[in-house]
C-alpha positions as CSV (number, residue, x, y, z in Angstrom):
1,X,-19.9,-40.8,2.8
2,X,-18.8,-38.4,5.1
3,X,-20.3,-34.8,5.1
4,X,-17.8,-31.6,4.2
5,X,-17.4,-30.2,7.8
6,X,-18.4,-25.9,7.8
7,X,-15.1,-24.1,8.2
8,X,-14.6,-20.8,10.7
9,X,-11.3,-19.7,8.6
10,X,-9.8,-20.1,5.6
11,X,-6.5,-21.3,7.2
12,X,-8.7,-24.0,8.6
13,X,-10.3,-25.1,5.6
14,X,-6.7,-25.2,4.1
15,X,-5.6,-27.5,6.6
16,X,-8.8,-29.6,6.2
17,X,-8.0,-30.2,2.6
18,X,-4.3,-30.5,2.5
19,X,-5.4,-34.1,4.7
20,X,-8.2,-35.0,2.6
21,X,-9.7,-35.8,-1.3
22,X,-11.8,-34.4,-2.4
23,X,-13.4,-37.5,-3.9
24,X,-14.4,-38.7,-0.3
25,X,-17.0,-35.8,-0.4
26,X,-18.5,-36.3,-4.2
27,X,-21.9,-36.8,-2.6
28,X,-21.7,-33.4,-0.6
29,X,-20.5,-31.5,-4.0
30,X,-22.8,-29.1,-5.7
31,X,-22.7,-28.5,-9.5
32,X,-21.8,-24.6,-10.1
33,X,-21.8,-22.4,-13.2
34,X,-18.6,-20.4,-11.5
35,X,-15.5,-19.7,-14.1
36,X,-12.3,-18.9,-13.4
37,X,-11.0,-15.9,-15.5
38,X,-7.2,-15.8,-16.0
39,X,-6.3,-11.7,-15.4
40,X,-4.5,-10.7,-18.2
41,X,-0.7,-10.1,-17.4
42,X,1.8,-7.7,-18.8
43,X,5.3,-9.0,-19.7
44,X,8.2,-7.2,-18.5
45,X,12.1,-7.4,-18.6
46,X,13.4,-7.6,-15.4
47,X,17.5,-7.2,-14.5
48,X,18.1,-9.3,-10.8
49,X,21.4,-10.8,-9.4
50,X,21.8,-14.3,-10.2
51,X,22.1,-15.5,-6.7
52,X,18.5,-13.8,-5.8
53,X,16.9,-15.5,-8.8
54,X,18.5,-18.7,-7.3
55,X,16.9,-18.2,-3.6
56,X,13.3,-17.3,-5.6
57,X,13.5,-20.3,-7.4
58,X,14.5,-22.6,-4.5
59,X,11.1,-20.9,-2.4
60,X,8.9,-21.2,-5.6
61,X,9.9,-25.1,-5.7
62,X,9.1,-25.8,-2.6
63,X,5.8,-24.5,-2.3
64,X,5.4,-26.0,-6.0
65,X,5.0,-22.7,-8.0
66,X,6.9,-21.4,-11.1
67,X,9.6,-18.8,-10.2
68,X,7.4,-16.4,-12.4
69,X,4.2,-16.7,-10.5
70,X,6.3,-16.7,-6.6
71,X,7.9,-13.9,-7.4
72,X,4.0,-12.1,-8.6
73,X,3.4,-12.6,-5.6
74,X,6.2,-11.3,-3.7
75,X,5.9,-8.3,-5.3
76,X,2.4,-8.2,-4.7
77,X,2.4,-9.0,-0.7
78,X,5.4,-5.9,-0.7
79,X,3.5,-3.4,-2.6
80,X,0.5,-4.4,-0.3
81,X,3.3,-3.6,2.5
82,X,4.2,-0.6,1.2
83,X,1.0,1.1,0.1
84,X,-0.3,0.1,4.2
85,X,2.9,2.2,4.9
86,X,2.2,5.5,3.3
């Protein structure tokens, strides 16, 4: 079995496993007590042209994501933009 390579960046280890399974490295895997807590979200109405809702959902498709979660982030990666700017 091969042995999981140590990784300089994230963007490397991204690309490592978009061309490999995980199940090639079973032996190299460690058992962990880590949990993944779901933050809580807030539902809100939200008014947007038809056509943008259209082009969000086209993006969120093809990088396999709900329209609800791309556009989470898109609003997040602005307001990160934003805030940077003040």
């Amino acid at each position: 079995m091969p042995k999981i390579p140590e990784f300089k960046t994230k963007k490397e280890e991204r690309e490592f496993w978009a061309t490999h399974s995980s199940s090639d490295f079973w032996e190299d895997m460690e058992e962990t007590d880590d949990t993944f807590i779901r933050p809580k979200l807030k539902s809100i109405s939200l008014k947007l042209d038809p056509g943008l809702l259209g082009r969000i959902r086209v993006v969120a498709q093809k990088r396999g994501l709900s329209y609800n979660a791309m556009m989470r982030y898109l609003l997040s990666k602005g307001i990160d933009r934003e805030i940077k700017e003040l």
